[in-house]
C-alpha positions as CSV (number, residue, x, y, z in Angstrom):
1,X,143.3,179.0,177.1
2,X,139.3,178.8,176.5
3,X,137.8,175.4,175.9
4,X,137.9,174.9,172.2
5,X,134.7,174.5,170.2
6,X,133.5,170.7,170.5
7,X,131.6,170.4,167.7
8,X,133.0,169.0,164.1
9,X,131.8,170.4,160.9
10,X,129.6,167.5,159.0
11,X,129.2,170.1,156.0
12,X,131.1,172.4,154.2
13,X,128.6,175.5,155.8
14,X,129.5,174.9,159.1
15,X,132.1,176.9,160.7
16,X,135.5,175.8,161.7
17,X,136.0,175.8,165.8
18,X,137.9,179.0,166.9
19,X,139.7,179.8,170.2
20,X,140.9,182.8,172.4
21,X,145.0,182.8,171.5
22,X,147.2,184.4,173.8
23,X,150.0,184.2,177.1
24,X,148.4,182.7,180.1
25,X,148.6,186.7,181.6
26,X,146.1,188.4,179.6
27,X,142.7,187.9,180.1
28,X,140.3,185.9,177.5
29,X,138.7,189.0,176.6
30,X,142.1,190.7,175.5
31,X,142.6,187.9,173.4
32,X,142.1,187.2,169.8
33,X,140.1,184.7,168.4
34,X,142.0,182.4,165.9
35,X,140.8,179.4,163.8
36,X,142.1,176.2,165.2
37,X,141.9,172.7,164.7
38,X,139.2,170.3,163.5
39,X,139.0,167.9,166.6
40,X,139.3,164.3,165.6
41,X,137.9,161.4,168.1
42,X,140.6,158.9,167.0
43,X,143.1,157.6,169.6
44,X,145.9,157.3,166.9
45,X,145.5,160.7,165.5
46,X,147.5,163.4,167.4
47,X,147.0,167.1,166.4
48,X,149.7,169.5,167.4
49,X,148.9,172.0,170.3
50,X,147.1,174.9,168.9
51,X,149.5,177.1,170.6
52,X,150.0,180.9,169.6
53,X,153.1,180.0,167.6
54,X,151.4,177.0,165.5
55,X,148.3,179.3,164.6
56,X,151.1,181.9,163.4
57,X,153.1,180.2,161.1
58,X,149.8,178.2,159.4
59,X,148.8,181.9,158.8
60,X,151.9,182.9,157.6
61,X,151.7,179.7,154.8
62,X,147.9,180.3,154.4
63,X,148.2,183.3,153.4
64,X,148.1,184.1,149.3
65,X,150.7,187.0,150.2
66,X,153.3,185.5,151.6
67,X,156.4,184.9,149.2
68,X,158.0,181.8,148.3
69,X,161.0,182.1,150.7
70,X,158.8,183.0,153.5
71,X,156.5,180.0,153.0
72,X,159.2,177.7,152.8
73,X,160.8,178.9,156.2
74,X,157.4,178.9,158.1
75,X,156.4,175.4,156.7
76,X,159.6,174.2,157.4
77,X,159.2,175.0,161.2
78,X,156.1,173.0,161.7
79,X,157.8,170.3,160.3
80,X,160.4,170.6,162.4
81,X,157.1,170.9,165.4
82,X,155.8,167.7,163.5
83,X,159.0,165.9,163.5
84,X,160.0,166.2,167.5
85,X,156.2,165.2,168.4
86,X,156.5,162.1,166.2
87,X,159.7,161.1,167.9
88,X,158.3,161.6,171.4
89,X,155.6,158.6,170.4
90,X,159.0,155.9,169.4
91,X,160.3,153.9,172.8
92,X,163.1,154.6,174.6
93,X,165.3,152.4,177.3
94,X,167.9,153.6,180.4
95,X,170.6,155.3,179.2
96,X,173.0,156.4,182.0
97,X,175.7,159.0,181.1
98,X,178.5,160.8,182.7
99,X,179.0,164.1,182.8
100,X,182.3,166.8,182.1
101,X,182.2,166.7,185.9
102,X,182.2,163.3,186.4
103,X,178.5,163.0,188.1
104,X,176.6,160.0,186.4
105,X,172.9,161.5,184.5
106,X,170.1,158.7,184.1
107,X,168.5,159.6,180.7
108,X,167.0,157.5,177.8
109,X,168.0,156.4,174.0
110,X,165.7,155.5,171.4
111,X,165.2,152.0,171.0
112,X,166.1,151.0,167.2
113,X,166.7,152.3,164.1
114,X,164.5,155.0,162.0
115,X,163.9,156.3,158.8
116,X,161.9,158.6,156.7
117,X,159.9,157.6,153.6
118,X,158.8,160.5,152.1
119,X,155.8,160.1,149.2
120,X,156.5,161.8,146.5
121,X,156.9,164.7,145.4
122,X,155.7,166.8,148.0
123,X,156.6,164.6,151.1
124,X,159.7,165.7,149.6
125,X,159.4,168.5,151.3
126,X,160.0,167.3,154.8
127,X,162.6,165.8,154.9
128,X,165.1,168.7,155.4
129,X,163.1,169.2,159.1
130,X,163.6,165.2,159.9
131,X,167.4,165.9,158.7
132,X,167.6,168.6,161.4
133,X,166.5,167.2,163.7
134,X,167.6,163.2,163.4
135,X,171.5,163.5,161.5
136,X,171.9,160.9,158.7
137,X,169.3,158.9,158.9
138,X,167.8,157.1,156.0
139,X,165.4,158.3,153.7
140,X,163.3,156.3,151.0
141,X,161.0,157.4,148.6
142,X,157.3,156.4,147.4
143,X,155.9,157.5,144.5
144,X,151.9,157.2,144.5
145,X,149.7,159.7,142.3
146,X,145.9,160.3,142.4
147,X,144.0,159.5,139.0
148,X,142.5,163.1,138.5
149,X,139.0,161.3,137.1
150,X,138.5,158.5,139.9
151,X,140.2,160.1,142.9
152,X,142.3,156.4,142.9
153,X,146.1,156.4,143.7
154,X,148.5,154.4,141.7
155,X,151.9,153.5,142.8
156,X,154.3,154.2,140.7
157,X,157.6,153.9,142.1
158,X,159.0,152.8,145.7
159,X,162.8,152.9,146.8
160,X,163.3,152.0,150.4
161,X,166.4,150.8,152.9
162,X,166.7,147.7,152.5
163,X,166.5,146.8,156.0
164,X,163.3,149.6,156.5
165,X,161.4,146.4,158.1
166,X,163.7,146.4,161.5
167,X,163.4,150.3,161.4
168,X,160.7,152.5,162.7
169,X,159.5,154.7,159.6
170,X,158.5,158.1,159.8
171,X,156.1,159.0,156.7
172,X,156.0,161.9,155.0
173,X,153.4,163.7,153.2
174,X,152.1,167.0,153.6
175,X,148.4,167.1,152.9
176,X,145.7,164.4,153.6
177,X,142.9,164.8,151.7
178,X,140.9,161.2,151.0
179,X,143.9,159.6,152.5
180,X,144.3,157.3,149.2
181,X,147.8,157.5,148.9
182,X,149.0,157.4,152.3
183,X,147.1,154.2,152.7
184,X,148.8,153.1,149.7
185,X,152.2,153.9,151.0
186,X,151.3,152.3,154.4
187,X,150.5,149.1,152.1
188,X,153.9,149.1,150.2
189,X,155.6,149.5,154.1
190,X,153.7,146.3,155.2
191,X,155.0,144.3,152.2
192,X,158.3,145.1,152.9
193,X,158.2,144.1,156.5
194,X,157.0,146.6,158.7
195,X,154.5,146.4,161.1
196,X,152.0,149.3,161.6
197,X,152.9,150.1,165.1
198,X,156.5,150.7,163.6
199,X,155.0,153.3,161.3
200,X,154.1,157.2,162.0
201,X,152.5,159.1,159.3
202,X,153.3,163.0,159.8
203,X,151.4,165.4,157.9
204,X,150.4,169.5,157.9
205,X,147.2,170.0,156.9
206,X,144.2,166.9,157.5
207,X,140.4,166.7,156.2
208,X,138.5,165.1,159.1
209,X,137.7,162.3,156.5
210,X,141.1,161.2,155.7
211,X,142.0,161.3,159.1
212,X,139.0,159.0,160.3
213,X,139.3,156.9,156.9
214,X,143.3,156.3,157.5
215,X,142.8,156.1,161.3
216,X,140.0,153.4,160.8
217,X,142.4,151.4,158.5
218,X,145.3,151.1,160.4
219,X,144.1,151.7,163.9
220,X,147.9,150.8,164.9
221,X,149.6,153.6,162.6
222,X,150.1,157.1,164.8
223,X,149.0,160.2,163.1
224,X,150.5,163.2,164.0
225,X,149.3,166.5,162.1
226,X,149.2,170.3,162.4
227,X,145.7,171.1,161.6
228,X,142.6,169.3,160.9
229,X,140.7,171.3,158.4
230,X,136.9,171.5,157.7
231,X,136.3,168.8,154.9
232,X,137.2,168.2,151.4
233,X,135.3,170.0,148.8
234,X,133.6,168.0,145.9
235,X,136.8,167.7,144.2
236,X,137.9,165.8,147.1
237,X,140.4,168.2,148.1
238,X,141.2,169.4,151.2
239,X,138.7,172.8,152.1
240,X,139.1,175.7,152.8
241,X,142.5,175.5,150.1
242,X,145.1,175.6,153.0
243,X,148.2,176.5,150.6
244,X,149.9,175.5,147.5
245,X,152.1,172.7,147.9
246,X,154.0,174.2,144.6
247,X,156.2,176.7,146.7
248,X,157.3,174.0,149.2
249,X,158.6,171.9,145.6
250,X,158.3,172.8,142.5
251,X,157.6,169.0,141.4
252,X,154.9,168.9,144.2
253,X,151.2,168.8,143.7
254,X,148.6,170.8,144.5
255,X,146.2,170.1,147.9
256,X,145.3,166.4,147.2
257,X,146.8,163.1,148.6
């Protein structure tokens, strides 16, 4: 794959980086050329590979088109993407097995306990991704909303496990805008116990501010997102408007967090 475009956007007139997508067999040429990711120079912010298959399904929920059983199916398989790359960043120890044929396999375990806090309402819509792929684990709920005049989250509401402070928390959330709210919920975590290296924030869709502003913050809290978009507009949501949060829930809110 070509080498991506290294420059980031300081204004909204500057384009996003693309990139030649394609197998490994064709040639760049015989390639086409996709919009990918924002890079970010923060250590604790990982963006997904921008593999043909990731740029496909954020076009399939980009797109104004696509129906609300289609976006719902796409989005739900980068979370599931989002999901498996957070677990890869929680430790693991030895964990030697034995096999139907009675040969001993030296693999790992995680280390711990998890959860998912998902802020609310549209974090929501993750959770069925970390069901599939963790089975019963615990899920709590933040509710923090963005004053529409001063850009300012409020919490409202939080309902966690009550031993979330000995787990490792993933939270969810699927935009990240200013990164008000996330902050906020990474606040509410610490006041219930959990340190910030316990804590992985997964989102789809990032403005390079909230991800510098949040990274900055909590330098010990991993990010892991899909895309890193070009900037947030001068309503302080995310730009260009990556897709409506209303058909993952229809409680959720629009591009803001």
């Amino acid at each position: 794959m070509s080498k991506q475009n290294q420059q980031q956007p300081d204004d909204m007139t500057q384009r996003a980086p693309s990139d030649h997508l394609g197998p490994d067999y064709k040639p760049a040429d015989q390639k086409p050329t996709a919009t990918v990711s924002t890079k970010v120079s923060h250590e604790n912010v990982t963006i997904l590979p921008q593999t043909p298959q990731l740029i496909a399904l954020l076009t399939m929920i980009r797109d104004k088109n696509t129906n609300r059983a289609d976006f719902i199916f796409y989005s739900n398989r980068i979370n599931r993407l989002l999901v498996e790359e957070a677990l890869n960043h929680l430790p693991v120890h030895p964990h030697t097995v034995t096999t139907p044929v009675g040969r001993p396999y030296a693999g790992v375990a995680f280390e711990g306990k998890i959860c998912g806090v998902s802020i609310m309402r549209a974090g929501e819509a993750m959770e069925q991704a970390l069901r599939e792929c963790c089975r019963s684990v615990r899920i709590g709920k933040i509710l923090i909303q963005r004053d529409e005049e001063t850009s300012k989250p409020r919490l409202f509401y939080d309902k966690l496990p009550e031993d979330v402070g000995e787990r490792w928390v993933l939270l969810l959330d699927p935009m990240l805008a200013t990164g008000g709210s996330a902050l906020m919920a990474v606040d509410v975590l610490r006041s219930k116990g959990v340190p910030e290296s316990r804590i992985c924030f997964l989102n789809l869709i990032a403005s390079p501010e909230g991800a510098a502003n949040f990274a900055q913050k909590f330098p010990k809290v991993r990010i892991v997102t899909a895309f890193v978009d070009e900037g947030l507009n001068e309503k302080k949501y995310v730009s260009p408007a990556p897709f409506t949060i209303r058909h993952v829930s229809v409680r959720g809110r629009s591009g803001q967090a």
